[in-house]
N, CA, C and O of each residue as an XYZ file, in Angstrom:
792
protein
N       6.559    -23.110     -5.285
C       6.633    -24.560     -5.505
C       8.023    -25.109     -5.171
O       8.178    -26.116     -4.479
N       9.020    -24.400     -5.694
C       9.908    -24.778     -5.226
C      10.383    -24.813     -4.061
O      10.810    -25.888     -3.640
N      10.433    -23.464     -3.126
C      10.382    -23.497     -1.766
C       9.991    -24.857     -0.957
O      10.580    -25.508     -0.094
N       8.886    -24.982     -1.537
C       7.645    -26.240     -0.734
C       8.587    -27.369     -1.142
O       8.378    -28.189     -0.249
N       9.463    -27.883     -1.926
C       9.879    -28.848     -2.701
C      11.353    -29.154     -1.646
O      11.698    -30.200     -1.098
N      11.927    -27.950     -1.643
C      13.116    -27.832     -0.668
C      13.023    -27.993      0.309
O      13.748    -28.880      0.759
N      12.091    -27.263      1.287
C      11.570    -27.914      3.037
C      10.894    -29.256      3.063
O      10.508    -29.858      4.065
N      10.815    -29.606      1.891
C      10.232    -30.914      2.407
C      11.456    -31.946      2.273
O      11.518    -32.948      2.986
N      12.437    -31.626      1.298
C      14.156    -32.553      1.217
C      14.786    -31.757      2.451
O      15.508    -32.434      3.183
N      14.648    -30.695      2.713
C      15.055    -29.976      4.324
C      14.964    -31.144      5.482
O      15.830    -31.670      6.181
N      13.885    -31.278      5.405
C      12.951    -31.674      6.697
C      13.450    -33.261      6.531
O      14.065    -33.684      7.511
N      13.307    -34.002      5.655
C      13.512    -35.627      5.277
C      14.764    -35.715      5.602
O      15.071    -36.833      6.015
N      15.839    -34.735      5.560
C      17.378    -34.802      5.672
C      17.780    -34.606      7.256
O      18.663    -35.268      7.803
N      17.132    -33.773      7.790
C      16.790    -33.018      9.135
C      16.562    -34.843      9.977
O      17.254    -35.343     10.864
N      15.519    -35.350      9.357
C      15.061    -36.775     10.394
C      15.946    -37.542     10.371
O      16.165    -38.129     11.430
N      16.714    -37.823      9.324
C      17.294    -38.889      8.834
C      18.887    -38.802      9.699
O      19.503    -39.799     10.076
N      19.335    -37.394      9.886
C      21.027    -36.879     10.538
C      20.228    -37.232     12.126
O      20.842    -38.142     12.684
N      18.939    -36.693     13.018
C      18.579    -37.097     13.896
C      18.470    -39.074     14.402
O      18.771    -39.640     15.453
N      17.998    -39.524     13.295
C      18.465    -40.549     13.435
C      19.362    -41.314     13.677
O      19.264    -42.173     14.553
N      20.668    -41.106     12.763
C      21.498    -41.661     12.736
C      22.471    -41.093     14.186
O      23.388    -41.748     14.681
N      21.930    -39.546     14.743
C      22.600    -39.179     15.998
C      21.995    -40.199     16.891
O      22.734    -40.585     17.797
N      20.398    -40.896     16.805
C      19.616    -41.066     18.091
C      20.407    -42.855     18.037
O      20.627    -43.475     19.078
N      20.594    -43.186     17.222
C      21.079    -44.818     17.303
C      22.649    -45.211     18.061
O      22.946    -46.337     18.459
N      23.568    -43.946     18.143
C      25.044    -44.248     18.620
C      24.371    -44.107     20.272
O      24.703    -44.881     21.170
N      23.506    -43.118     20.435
C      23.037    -42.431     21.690
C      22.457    -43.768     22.372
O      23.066    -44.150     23.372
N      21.149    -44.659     21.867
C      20.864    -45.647     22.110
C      21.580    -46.748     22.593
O      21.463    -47.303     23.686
N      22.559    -47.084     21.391
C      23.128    -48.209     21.525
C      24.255    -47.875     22.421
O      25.104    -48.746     22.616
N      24.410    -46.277     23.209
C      25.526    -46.421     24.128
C      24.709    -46.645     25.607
O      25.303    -47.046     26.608
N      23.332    -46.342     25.589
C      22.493    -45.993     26.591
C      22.149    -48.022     27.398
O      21.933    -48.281     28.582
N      22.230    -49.072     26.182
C      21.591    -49.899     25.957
C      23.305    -50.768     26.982
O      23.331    -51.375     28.053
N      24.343    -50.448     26.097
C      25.428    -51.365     26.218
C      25.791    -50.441     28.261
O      26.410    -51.161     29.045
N      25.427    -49.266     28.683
C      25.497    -48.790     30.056
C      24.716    -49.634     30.977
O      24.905    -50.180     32.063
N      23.938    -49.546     30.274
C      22.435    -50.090     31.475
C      22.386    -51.960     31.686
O      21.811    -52.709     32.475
N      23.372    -52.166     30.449
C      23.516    -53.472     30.393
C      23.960    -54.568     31.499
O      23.542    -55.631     31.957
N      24.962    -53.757     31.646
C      26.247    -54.063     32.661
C      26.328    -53.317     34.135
O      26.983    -53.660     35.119
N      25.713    -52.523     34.015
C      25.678    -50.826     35.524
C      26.211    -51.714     36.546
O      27.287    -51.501     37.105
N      25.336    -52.869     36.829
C      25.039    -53.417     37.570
C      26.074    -54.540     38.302
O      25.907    -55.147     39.359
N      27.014    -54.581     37.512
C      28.356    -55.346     37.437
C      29.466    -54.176     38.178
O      30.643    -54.517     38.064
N      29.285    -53.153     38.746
C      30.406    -52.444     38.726
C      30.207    -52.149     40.360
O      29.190    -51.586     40.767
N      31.400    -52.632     41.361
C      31.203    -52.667     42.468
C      31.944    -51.611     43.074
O      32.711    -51.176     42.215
N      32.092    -50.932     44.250
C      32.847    -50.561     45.093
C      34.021    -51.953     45.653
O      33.653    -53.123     45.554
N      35.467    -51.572     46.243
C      35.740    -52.095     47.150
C      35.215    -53.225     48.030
O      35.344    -54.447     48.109
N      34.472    -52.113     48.740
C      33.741    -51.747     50.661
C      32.850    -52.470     50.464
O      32.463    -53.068     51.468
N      32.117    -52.766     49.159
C      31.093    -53.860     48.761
C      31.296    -54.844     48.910
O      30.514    -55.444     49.647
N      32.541    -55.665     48.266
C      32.980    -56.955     47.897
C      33.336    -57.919     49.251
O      33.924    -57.620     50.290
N      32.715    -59.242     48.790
C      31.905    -60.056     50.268
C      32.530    -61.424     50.161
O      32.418    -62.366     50.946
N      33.504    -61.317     48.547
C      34.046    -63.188     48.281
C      35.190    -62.154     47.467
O      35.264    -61.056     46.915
N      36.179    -63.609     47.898
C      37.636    -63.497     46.904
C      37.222    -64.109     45.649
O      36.360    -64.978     45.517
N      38.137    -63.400     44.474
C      38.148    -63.343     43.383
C      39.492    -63.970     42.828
O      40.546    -63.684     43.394
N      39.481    -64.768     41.802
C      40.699    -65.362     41.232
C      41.654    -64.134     40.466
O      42.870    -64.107     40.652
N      41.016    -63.209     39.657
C      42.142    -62.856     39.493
C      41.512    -61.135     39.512
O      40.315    -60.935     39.306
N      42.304    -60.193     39.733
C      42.260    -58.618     38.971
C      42.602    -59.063     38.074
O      43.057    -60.207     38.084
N      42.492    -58.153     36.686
C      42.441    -57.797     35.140
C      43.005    -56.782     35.000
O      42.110    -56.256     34.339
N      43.979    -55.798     35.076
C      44.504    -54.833     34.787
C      44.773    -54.361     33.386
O      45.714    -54.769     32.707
N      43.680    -53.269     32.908
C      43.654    -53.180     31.556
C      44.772    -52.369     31.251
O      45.162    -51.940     32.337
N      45.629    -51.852     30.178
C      46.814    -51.514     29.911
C      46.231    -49.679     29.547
O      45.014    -49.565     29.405
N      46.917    -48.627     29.442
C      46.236    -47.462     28.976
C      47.389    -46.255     29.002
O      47.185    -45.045     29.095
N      48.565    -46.901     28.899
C      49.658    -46.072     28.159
C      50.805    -45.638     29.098
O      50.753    -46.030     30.264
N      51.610    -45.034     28.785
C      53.157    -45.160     29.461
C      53.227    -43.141     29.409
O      52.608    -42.202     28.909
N      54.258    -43.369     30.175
C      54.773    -41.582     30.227
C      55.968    -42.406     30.718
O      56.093    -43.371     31.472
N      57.134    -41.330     29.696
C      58.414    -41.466     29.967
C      59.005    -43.119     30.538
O      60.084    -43.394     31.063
N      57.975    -43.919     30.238
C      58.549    -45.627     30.465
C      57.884    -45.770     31.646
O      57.878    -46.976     31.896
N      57.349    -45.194     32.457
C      56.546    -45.739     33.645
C      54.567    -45.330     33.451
O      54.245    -44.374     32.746
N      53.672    -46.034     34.037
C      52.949    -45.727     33.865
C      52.146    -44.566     34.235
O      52.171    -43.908     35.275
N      51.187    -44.395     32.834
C      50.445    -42.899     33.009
C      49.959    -43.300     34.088
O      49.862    -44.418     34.594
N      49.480    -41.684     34.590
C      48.261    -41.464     35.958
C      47.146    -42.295     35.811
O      46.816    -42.770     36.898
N      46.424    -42.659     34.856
C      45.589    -43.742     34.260
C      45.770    -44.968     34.930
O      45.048    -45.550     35.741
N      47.059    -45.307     34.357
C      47.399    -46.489     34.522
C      47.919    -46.717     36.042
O      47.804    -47.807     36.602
N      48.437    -45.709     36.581
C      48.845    -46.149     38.052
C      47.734    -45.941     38.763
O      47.826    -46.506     39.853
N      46.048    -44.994     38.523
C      45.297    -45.465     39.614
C      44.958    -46.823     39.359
O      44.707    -47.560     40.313
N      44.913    -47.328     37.957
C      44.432    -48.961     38.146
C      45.406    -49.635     38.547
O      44.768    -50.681     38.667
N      46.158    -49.841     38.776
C      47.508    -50.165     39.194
C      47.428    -50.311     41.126
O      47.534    -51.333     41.805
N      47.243    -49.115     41.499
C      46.808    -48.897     42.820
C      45.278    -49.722     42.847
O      45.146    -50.615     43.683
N      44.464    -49.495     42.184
C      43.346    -50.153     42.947
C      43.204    -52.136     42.943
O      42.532    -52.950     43.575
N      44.077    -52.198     42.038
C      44.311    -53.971     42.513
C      45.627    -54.349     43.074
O      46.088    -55.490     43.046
N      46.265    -53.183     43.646
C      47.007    -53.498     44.804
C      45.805    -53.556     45.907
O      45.569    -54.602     46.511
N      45.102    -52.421     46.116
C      44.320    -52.483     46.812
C      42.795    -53.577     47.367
O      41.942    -53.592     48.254
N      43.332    -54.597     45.808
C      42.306    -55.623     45.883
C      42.897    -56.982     46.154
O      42.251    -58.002     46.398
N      44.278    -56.862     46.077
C      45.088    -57.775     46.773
C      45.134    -57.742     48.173
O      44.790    -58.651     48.928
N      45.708    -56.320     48.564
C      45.962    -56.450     49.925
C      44.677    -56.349     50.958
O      45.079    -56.297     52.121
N      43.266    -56.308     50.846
C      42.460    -56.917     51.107
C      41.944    -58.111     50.991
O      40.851    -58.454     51.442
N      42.855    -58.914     50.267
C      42.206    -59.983     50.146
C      40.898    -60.412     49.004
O      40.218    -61.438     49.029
N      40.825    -59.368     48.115
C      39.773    -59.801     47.136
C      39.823    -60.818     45.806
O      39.010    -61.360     45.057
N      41.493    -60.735     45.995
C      41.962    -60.978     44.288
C      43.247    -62.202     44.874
O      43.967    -61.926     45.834
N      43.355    -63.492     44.143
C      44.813    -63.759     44.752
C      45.522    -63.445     43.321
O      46.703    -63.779     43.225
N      45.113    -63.042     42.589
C      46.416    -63.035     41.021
C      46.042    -61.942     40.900
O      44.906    -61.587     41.216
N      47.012    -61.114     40.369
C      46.525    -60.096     39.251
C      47.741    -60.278     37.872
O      48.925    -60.609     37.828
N      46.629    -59.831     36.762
C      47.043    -59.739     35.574
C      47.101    -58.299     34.499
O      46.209    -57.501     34.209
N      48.466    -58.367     34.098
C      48.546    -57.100     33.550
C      48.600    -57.283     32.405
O      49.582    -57.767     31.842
N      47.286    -56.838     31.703
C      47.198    -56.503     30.496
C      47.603    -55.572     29.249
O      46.849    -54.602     29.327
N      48.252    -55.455     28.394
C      48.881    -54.325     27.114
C      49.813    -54.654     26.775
O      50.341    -55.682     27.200
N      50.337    -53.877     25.881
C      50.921    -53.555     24.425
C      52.590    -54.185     25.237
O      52.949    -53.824     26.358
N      53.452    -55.240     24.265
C      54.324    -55.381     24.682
C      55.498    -55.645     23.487
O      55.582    -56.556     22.663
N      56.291    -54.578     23.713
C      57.114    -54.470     22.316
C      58.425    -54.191     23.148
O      58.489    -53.689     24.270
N      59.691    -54.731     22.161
C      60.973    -54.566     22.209
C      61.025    -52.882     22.744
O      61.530    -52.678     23.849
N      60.598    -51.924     22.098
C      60.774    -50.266     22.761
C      59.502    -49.463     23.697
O      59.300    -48.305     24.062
N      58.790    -50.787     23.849
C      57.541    -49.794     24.353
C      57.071    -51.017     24.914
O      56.819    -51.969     24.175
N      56.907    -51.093     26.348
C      56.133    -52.319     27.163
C      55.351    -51.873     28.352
O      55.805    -51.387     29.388
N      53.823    -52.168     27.976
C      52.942    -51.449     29.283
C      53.693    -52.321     30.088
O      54.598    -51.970     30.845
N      53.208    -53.716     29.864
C      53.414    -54.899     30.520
C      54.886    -54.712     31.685
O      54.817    -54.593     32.908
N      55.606    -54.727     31.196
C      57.087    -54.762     31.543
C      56.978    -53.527     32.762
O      57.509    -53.947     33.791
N      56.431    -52.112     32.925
C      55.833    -51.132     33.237
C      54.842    -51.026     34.106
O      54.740    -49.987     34.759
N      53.983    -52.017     34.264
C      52.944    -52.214     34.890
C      53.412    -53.695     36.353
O      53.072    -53.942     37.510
N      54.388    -54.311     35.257
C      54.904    -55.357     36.404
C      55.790    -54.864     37.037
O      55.801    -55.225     38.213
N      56.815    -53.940     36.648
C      57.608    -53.444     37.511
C      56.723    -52.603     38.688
O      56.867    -52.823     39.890
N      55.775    -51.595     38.130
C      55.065    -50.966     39.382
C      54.449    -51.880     40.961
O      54.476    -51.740     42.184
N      53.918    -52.855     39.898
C      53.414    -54.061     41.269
C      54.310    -54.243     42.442
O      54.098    -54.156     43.652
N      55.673    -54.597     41.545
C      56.828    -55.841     42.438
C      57.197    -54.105     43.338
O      57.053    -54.086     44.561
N      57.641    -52.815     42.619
C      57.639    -51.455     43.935
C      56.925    -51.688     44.599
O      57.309    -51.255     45.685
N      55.821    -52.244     44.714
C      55.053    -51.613     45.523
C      54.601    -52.850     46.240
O      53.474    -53.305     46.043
N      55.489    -53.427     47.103
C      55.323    -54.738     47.388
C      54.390    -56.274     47.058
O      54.086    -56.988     48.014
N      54.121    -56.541     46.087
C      53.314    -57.173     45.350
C      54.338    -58.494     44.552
O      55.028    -58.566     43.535
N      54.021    -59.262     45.491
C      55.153    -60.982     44.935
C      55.208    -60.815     43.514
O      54.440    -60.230     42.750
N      56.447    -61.552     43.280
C      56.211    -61.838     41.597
C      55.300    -63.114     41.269
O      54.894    -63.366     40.135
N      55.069    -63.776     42.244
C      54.309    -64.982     42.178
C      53.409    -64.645     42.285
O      52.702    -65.538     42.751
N      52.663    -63.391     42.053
C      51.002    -63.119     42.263
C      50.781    -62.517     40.837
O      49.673    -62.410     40.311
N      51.915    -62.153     40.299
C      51.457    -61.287     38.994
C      51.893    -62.458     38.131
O      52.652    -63.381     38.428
N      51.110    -62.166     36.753
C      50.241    -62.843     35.663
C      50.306    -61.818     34.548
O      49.495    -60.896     34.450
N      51.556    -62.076     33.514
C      51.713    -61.045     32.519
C      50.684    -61.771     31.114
O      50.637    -62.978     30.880
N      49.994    -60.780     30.384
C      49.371    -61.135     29.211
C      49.966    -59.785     28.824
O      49.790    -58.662     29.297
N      51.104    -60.454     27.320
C      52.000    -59.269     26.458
C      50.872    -59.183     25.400
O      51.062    -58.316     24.546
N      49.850    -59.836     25.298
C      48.829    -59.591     23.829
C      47.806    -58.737     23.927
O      46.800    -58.818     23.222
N      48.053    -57.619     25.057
C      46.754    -57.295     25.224
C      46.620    -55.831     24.820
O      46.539    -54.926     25.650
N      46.600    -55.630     23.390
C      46.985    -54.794     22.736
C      45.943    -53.892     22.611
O      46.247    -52.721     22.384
N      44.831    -54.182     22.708
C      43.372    -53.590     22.873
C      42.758    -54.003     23.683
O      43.164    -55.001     24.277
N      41.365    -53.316     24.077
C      40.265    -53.741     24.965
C      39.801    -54.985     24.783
O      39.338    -55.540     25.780
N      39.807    -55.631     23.651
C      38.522    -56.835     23.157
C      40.014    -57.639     23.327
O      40.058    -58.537     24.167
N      41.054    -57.371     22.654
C      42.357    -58.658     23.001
C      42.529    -58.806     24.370
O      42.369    -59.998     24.635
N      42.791    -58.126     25.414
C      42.489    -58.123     26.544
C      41.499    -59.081     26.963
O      42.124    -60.034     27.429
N      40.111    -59.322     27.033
C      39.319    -59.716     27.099
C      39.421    -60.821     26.820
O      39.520    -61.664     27.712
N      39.428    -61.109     25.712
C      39.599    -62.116     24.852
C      40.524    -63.305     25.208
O      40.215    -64.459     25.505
N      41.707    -62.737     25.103
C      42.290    -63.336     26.198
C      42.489    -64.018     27.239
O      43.230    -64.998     27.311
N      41.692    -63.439     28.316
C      41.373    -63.907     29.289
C      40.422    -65.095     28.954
O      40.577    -66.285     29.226
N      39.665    -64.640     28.469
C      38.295    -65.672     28.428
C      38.895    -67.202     27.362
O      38.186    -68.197     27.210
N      40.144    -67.067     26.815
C      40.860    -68.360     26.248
C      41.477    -68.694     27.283
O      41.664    -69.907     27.374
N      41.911    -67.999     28.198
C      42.896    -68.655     29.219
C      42.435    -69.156     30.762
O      43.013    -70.000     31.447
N      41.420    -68.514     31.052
C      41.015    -68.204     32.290
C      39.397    -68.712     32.422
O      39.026    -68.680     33.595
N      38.557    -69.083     31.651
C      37.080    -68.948     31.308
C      36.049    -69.544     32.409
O      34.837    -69.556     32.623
N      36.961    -69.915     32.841
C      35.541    -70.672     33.996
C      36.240    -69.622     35.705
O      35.682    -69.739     36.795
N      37.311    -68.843     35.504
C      37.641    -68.371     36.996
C      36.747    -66.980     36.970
O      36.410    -66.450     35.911
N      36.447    -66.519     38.124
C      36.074    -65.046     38.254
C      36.737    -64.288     38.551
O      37.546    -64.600     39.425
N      36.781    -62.631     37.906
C      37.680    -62.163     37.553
C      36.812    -60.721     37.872
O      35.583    -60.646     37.853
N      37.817    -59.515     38.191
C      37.269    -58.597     38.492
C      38.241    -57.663     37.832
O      39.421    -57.527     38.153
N      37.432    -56.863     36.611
C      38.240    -56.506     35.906
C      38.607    -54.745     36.541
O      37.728    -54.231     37.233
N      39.786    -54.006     36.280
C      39.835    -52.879     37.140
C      40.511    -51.945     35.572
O      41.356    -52.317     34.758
N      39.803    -50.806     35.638
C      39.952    -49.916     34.694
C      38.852    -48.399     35.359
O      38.128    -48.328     36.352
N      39.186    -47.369     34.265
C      38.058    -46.298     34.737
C      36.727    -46.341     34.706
O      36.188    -47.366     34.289
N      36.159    -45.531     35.024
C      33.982    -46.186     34.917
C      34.061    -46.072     33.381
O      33.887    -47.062     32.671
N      34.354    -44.724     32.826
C      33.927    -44.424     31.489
C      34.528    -45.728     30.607
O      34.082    -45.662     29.462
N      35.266    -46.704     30.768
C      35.761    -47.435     30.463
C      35.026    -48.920     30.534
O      34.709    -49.777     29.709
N      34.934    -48.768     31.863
C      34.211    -50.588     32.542
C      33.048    -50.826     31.504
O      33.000    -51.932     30.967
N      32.212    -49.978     31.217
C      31.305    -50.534     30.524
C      31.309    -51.094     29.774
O      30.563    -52.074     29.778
N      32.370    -50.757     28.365
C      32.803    -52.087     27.502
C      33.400    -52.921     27.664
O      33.223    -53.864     26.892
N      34.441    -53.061     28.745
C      34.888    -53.860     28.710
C      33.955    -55.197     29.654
O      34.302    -56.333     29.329
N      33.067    -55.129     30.530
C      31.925    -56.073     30.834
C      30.934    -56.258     29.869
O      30.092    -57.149     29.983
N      30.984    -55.216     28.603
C      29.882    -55.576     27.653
C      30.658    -57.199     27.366
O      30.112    -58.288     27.541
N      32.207    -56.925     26.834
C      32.428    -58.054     26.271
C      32.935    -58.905     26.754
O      33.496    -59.716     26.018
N      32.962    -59.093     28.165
C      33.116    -60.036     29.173
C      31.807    -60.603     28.803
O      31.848    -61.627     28.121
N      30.712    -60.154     29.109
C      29.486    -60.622     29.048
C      29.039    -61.331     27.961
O      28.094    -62.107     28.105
N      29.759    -61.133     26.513
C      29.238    -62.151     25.555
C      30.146    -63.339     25.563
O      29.944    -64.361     24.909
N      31.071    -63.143     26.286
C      32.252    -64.377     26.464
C      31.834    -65.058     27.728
O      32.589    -65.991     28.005
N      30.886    -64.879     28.554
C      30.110    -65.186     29.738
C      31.353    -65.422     30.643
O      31.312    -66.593     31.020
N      32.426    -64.788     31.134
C      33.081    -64.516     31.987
C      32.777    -64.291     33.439
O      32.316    -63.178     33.692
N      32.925    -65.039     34.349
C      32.055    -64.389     35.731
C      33.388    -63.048     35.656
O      34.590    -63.031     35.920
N      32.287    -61.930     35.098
C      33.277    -60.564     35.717
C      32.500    -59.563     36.611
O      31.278    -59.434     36.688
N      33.213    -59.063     37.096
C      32.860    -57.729     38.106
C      33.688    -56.544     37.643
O      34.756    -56.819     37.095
N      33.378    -55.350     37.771
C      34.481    -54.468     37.956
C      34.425    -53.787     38.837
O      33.451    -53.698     39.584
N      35.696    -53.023     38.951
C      35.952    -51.794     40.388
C      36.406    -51.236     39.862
O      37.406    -51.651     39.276
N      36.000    -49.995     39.726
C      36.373    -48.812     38.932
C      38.009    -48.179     39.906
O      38.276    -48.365     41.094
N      38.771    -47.478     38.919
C      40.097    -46.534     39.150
C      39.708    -45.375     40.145
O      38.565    -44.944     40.298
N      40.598    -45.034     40.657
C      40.220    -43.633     41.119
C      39.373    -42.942     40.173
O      39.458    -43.215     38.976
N      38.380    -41.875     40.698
C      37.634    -41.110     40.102
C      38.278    -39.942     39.890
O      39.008    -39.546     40.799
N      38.177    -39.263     38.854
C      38.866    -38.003     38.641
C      39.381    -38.540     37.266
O      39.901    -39.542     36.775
N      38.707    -36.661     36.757
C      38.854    -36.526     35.535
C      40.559    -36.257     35.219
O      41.255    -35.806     36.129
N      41.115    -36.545     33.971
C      42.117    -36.739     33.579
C      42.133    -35.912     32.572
O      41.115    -35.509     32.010
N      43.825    -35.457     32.133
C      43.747    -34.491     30.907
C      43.183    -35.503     29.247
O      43.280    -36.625     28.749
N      42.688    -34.368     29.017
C      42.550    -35.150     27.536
C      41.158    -35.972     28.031
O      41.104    -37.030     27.404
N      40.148    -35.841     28.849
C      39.405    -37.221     29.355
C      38.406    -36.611     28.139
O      37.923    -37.516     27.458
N      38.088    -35.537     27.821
C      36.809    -35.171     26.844
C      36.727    -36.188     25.497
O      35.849    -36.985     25.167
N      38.193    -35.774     24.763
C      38.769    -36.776     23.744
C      38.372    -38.239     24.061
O      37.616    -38.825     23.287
N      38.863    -38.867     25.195
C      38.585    -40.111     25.538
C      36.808    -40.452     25.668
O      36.325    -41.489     25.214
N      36.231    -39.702     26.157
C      34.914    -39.984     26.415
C      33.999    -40.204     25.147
O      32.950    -40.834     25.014
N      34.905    -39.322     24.090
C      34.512    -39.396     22.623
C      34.245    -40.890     21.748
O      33.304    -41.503     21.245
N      35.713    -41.025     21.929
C      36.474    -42.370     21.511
C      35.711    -43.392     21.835
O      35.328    -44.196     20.985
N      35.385    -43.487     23.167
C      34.401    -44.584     24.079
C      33.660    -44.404     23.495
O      33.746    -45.230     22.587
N      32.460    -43.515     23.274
C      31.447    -43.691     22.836
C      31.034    -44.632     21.456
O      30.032    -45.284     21.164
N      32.636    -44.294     20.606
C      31.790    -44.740     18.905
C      32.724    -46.145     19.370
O      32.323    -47.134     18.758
N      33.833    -46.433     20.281
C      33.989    -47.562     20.454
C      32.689    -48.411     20.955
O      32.688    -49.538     20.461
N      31.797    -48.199     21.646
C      31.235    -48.957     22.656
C      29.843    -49.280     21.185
O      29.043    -50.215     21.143
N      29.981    -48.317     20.334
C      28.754    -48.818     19.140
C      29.351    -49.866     18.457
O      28.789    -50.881     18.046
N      30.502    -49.571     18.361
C      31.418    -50.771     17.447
C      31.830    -52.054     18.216
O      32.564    -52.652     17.430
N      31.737    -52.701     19.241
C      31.810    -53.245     19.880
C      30.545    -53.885     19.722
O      30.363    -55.060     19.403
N      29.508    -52.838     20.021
C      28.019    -53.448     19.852
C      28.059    -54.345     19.133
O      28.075    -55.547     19.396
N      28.084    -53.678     17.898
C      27.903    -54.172     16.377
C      29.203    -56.039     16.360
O      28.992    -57.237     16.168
N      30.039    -55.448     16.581
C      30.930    -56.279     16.703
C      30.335    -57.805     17.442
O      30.234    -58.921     16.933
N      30.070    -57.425     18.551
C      29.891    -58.486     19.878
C      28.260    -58.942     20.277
O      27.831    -59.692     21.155
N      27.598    -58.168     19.261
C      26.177    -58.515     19.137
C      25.388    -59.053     18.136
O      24.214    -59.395     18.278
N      26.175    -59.139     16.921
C      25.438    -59.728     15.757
C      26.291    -60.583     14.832
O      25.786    -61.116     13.843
């Protein structure tokens, strides 16, 4: 009797941990498929865009991480085609620690006017980032540039701010530490849900 008493609180406990795994799984499956469709190549793009979005994603030794310099490179690369006439650099901007400051210096190396770059020091997170933009910018189209594992939230919440956005993903290639990150994304992109959906 007892046995029978235990597999059956077994089994009720068993559905209930499946559950709560099958809903982060969902709601990451739901917020992917949402947006897929927003995320362009280059070699694709057929109209100029008001601005790149350069999301911020951390410093090494005061210049930017590998992260940050393929996005860095790919809206140079959306300038000097002609896709983008502004770009804007988004992150964390403090007296000892400035993506911003970091991210604008990389531009102006790398021949890129100072009259084309567009500093936002508030863009301390993904959704401030965003956010941001969509107070400052809301009716221009904007093509936001970050990694894939990334783009998806950040067009989730372009998309409830109805932003005309696009993205173009960073160089491809996995990065150290990317497992950790892919983690992070995930319970971010539920919280975001939750956040930006109800």
């Amino acid at each position: 009797m007892f046995m029978k008493k235990f597999k059956k609180i077994l089994k009720i406990i068993l559905i209930i941990v499946l559950a709560l795994m099958l809903i982060p799984i969902l709601i990451n499956l739901y917020v992917i498929l949402s947006v897929s469709s927003n995320i362009k190549e280059l070699d694709d793009l057929r109209e100029t865009y008001d601005y790149a979005l350069v999301l911020g994603c951390g410093l090494k030794n005061g210049k930017p991480s590998l992260m940050l310099q393929d996005r860095l490179d790919m809206a140079i690369k959306l300038y000097e085609n002609s896709k983008v006439a502004k770009i804007i650099v988004s992150g964390t901007h403090l007296s000892n620690y400035s993506e911003v400051n970091a991210m604008e210096k990389y531009l102006k190396e790398n021949n890129i006017p100072s009259t084309v770059i567009i500093r936002d020091d508030y863009g301390n997170s993904t959704n401030e980032s965003i956010t941001n933009y969509h107070e400052n910018y809301q009716d221009q189209k904007v093509i936001i540039v970050t990694q894939r594992y990334h783009m998806y939230r950040s067009l989730y919440i372009a998309k409830y701010y109805q932003i005309k956005a696009i993205g173009v993903s960073a160089k491809k290639e996995r990065y150290v530490g990317q497992s950790v990150r892919d983690i992070r994304e995930i319970l971010a992109r539920v919280k975001d849900f939750i956040f930006f959906t109800f």
